[in-house]
N, C-alpha and C positions, 0 to 999 in steps of 0.2 A: 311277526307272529310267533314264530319262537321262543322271543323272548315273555310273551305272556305268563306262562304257565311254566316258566323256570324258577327253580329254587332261587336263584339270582334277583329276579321280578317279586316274588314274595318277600322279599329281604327288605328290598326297598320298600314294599307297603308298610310292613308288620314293623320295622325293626324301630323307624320314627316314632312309633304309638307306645312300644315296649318301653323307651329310653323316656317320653315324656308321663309317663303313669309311675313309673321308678322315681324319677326325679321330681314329681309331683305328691307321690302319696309319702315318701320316704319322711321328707320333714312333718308329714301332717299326722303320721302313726306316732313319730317321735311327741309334737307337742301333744297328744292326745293321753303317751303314755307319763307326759310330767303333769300334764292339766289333772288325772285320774283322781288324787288323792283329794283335791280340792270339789269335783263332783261328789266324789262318797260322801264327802262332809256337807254338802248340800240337800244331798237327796236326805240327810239324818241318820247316816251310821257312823257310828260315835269310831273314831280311831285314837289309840293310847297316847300319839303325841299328833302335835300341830299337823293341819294336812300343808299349810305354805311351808311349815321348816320339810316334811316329807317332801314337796314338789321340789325346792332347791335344791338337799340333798339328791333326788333324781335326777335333776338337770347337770349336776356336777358328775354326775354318774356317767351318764351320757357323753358330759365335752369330755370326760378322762376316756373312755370309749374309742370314741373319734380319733383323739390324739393315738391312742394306739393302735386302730386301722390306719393312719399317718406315717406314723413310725413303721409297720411292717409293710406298706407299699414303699415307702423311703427305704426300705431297709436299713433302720438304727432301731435302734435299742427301745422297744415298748415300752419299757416304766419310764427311762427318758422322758420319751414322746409324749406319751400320757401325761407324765406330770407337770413338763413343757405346756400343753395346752390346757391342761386343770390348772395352773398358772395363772396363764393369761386370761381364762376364764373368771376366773376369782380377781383377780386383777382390774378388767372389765366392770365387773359387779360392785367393785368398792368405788369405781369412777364413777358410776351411775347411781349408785346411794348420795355420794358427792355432790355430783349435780345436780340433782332431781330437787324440785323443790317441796 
């Protein structure tokens, strides 16, 4: 009975729901903010260059991002990190042009 209404007891309800709403919304704000450019051009507002060449440049935006939260929990070098994984990103992307048919 103690343990009910401890901080401790709360943890354990709250903290599963917290880490699974993070780990779930996180990728989805992300594709939403590369899908964006490609929306505007649907609904009809005209943007000055392509919204696909705009969404890839965001998504490269992104993996270089990543790569540099990467690097400073690793502790090395940011633009390293970053460009380390805008790399392989790019890297990725030209396999999949490659394949695709």
């Amino acid at each position: 009975q103690e343990m009910e209404e401890s901080a401790h007891r709360r943890a354990i309800v709250w903290v599963p729901i917290l880490v699974a709403l993070v780990s779930g919304l996180s990728p989805f704000v992300v594709a939403q903010l590369i899908m964006a450019p490609l929306w505007i051009a649907h609904v009809g507002l005209a943007l000055p260059v392509s919204p696909f060449d705009v969404s890839i440049v965001l998504a490269f935006i992104v993996i270089f991002c990543f790569g540099v939260l990467l690097g400073h929990v690793a502790r090395v070098g940011w633009l390293t990190a970053g460009l380390s994984t805008l790399l392989v990103g790019i890297a990725t992307a030209i396999l999949i042009a490659l394949v695709a048919p």
